[in-house]
C-alpha positions in Angstrom: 225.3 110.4 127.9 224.5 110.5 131.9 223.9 113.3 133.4 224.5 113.7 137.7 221.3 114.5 138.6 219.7 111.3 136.8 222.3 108.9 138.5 223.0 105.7 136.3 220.4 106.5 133.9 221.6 106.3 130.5 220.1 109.7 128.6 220.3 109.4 124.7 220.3 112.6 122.6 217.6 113.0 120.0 215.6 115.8 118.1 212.3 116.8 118.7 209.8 118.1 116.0 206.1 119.6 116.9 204.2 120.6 114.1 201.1 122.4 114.3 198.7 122.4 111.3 195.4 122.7 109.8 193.8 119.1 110.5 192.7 118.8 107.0 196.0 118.1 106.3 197.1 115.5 108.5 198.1 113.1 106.0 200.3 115.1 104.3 202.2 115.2 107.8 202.1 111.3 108.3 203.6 110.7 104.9 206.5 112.7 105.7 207.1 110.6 108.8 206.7 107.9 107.4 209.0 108.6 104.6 211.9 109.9 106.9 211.6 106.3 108.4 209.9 107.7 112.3 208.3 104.6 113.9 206.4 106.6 115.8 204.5 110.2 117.0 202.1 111.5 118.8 199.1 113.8 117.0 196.6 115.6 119.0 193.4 116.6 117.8 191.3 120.0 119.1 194.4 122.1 119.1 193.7 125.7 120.0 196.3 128.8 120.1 196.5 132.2 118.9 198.3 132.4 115.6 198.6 135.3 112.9 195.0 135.4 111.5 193.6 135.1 115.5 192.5 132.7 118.0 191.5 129.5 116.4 188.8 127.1 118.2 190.3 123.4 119.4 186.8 121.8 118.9 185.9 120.3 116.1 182.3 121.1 115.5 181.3 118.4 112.4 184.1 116.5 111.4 188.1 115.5 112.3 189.5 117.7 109.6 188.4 121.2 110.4 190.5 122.7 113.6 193.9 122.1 114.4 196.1 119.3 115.0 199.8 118.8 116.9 202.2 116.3 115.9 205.1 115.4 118.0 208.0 113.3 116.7 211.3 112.5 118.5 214.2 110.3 116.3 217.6 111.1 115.0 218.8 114.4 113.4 219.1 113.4 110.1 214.9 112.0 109.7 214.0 115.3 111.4 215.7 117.2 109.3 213.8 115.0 106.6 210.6 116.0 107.7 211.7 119.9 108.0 212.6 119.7 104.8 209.0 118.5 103.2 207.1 120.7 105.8 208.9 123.8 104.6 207.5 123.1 101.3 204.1 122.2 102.8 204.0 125.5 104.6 204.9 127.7 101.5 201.5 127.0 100.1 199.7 126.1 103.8 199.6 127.4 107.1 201.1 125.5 109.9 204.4 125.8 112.4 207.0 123.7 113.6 209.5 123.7 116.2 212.3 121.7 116.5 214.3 121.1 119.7 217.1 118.9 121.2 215.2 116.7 123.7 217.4 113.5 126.0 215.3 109.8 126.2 215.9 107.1 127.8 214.7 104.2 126.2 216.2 104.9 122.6 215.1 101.7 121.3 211.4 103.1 120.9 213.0 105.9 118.4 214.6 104.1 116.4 214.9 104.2 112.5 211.8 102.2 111.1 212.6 100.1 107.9 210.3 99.0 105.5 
């Protein structure tokens, strides 16, 4: 895809997933990635936001697993969708969000499918 304002810059159209969660269950969130074949994402620790049961802290106070944590994955449809899939079962039983939106990268090659 190119788009006028980027010139000759090929744009490649990908899905974006950010999933915010308790920290304590990070893993749970890499093994869906994993499994849905993502090479790759970005998790930030100390999250803080206002959510349905109030304000929640970013720091962490005596460990990495209390607080909140904030994934964000890009690949093709179909692994997101994957990953959706697992964390609406995840969140039947745990808190957490996620949001899921079309996003345009240019180097493509660092999204691609991982194979084990």
């Amino acid at each position: 895809m190119t788009n006028a304002a980027f010139g000759d810059l090929m744009l490649h159209r990908l899905k974006k997933i950010e999933i915010v969660l308790l920290a304590e269950d990070y893993a749970l969130v890499e093994e869906l990635l994993k499994a849905a074949g993502i090479g790759g994402w970005t998790m930030i620790r100390d999250v803080a936001g206002m959510g349905h049961s109030g304000f929640h802290q970013g720091k962490t106070i005596f460990n990495d697993q209390s607080g909140l944590v904030m994934f964000v994955g890009v690949a093709k449809e179909n692994a997101i969708a994957d990953v959706a899939r697992g964390l609406a079962r995840l969140f039947e039983k745990r808190p957490g969000v996620t949001f899921l939106s079309d996003v345009e990268v240019m180097r493509s090659d660092y999204f691609a499918k991982v194979t084990a």
